[in-house]
PyMOL commands that place a pseudoatom at each C-alpha (Angstrom):
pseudoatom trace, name=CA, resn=UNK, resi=1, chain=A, elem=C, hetatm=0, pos=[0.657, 12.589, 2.372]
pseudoatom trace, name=CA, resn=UNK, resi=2, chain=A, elem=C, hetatm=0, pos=[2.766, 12.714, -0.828]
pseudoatom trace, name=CA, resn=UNK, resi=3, chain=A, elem=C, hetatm=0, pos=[3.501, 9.588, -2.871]
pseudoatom trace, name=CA, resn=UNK, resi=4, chain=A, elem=C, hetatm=0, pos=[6.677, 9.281, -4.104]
pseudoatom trace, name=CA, resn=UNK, resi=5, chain=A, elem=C, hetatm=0, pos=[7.055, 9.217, -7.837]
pseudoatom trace, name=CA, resn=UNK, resi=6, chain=A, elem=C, hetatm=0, pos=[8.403, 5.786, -7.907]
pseudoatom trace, name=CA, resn=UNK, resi=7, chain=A, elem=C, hetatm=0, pos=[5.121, 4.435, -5.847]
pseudoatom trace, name=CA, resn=UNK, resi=8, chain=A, elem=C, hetatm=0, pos=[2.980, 5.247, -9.160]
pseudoatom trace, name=CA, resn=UNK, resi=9, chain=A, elem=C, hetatm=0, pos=[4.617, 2.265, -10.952]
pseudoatom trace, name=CA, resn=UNK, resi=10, chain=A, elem=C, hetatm=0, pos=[4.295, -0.287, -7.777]
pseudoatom trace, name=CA, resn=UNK, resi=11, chain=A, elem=C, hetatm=0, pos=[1.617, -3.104, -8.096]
pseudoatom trace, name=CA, resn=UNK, resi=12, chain=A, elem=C, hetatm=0, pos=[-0.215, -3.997, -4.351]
pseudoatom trace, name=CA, resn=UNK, resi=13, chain=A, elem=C, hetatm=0, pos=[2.039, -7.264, -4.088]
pseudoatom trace, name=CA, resn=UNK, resi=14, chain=A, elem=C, hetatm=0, pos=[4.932, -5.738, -3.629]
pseudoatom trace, name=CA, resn=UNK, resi=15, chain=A, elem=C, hetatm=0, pos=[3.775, -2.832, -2.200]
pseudoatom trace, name=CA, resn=UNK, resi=16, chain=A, elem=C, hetatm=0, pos=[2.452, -5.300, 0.555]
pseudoatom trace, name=CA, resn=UNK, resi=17, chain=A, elem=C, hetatm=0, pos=[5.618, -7.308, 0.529]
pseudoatom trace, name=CA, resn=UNK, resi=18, chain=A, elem=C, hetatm=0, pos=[7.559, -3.862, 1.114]
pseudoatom trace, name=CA, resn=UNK, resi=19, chain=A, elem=C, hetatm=0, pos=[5.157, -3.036, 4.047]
pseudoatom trace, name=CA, resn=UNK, resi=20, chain=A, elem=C, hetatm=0, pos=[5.677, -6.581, 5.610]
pseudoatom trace, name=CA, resn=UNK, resi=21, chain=A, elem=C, hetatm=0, pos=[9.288, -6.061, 5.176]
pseudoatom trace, name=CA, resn=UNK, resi=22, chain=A, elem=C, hetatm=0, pos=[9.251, -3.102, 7.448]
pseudoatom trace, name=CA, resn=UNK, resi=23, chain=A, elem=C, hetatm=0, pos=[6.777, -4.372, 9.868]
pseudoatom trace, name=CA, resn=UNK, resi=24, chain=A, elem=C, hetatm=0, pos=[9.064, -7.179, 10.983]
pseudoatom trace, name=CA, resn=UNK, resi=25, chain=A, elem=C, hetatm=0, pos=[11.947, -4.943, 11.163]
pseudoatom trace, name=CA, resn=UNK, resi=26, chain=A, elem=C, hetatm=0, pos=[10.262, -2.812, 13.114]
pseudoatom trace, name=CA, resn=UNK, resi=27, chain=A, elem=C, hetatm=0, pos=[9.201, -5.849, 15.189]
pseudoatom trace, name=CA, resn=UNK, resi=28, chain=A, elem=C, hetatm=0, pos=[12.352, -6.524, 16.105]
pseudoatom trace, name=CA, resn=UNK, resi=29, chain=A, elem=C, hetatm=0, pos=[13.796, -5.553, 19.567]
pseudoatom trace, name=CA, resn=UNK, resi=30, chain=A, elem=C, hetatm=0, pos=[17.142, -4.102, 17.766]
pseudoatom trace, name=CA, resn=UNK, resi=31, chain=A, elem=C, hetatm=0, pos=[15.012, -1.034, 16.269]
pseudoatom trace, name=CA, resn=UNK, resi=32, chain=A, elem=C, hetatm=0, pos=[17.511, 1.970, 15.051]
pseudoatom trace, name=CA, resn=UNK, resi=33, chain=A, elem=C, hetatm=0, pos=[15.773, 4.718, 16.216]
pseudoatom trace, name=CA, resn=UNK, resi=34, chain=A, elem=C, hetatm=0, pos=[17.284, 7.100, 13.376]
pseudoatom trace, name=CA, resn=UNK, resi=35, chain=A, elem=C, hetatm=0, pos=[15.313, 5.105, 11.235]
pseudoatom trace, name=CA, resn=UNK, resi=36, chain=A, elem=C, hetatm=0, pos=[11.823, 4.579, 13.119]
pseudoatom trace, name=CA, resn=UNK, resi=37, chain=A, elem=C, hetatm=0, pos=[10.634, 7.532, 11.664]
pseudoatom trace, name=CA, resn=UNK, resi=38, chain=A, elem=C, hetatm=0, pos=[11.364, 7.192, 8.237]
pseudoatom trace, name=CA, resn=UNK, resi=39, chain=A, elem=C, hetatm=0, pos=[10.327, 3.237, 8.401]
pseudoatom trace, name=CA, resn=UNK, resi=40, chain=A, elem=C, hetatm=0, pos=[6.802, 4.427, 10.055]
pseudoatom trace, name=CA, resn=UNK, resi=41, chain=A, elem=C, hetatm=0, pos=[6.334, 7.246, 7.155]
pseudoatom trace, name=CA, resn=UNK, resi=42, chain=A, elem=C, hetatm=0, pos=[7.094, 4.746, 4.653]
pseudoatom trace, name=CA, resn=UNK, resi=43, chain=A, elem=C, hetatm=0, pos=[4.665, 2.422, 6.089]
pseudoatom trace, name=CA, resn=UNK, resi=44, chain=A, elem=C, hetatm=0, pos=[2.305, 4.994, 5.980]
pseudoatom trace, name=CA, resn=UNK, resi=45, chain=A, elem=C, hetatm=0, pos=[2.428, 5.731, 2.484]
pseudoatom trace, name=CA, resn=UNK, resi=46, chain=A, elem=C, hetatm=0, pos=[2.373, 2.170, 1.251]
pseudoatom trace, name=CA, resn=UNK, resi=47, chain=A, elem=C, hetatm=0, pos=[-0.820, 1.617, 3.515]
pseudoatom trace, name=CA, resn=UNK, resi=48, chain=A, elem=C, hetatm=0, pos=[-2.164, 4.593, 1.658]
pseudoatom trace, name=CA, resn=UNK, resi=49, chain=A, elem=C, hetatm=0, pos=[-1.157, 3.164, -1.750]
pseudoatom trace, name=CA, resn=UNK, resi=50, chain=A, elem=C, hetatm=0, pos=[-2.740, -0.556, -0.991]
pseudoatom trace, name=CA, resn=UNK, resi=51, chain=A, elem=C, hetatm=0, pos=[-5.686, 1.323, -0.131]
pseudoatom trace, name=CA, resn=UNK, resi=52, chain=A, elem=C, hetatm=0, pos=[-6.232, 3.182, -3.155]
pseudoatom trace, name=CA, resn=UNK, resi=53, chain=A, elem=C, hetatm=0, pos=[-5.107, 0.114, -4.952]
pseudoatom trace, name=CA, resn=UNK, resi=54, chain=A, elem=C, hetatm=0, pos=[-8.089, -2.018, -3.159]
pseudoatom trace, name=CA, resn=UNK, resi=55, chain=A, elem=C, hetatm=0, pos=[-10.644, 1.016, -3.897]
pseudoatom trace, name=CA, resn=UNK, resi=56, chain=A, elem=C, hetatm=0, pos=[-9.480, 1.102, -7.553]
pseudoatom trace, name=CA, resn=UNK, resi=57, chain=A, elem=C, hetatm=0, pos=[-10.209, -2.575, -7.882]
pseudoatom trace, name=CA, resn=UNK, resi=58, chain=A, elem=C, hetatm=0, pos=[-13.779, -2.245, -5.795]
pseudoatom trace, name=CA, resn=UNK, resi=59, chain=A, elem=C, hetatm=0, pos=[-14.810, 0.772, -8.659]
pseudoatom trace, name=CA, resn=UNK, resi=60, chain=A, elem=C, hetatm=0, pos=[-13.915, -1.590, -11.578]
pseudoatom trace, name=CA, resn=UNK, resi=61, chain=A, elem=C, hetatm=0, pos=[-15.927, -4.737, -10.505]
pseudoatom trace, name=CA, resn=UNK, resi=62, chain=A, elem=C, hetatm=0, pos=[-18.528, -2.492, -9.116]
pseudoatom trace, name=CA, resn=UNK, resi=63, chain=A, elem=C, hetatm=0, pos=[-18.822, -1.160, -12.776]
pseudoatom trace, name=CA, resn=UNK, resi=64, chain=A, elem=C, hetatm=0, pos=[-18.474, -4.591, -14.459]
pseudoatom trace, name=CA, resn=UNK, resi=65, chain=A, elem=C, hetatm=0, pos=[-21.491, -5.714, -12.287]
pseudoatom trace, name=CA, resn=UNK, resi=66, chain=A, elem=C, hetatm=0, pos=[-23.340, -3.053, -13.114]
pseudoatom trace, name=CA, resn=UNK, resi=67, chain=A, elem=C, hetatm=0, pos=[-23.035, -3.926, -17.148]
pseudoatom trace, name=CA, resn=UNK, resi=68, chain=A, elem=C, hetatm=0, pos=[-23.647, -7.382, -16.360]
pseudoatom trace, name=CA, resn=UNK, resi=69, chain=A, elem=C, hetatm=0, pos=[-26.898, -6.871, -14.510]
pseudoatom trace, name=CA, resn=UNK, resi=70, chain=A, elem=C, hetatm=0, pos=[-28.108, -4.205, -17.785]
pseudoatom trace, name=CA, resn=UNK, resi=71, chain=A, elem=C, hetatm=0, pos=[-27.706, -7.217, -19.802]
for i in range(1, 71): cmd.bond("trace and resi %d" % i, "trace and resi %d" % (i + 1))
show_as sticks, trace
zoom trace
C-alpha cells in the first residue's frame, strides 16, 4: 500500500496517537459508513508505518550491539 507523502515526516507517537484516534471512532456505535472505508485504509497505512518505524529502530540497536560486543 502507498504511503502518503505527508506520512514520511510523521514520528511513531503520533502516528500511534492518529491510529488510536480512529480506532475509538470507529468504536463508536454512530459509525458513518461513507467514511469506514477511508478510516480502515488509513488505519492500515499508519499500522504499516509504526511497523516500519519499530523495524527501523530493531536494525539500529541490533547494529549498536553488534559494535559493542567487537569492542
Amino acid at each position: 500500500m502507498a504511503k502518503a507523502k505527508s506520512d514520511e515526516n510523521i514520528g511513531y507517537a503520533q502516528a500511534l496517537e492518529e491510529l488510536e484516534s480512529i480506532l475509538a471512532e470507529l468504536e463508536d456505535n454512530d459509525v458513518d459508513v461513507d467514511k469506514l472505508a477511508t478510516h480502515v485504509q488509513r488505519a492500515s497505512q499508519l499500522i504499516e508505518l509504526c511497523r516500519d518505524r519499530i523495524g527501523n529502530a530493531k536494525l539500529q540497536i541490533e547494529e549498536v550491539v553488534k559494535g559493542l560486543a567487537k569492542e
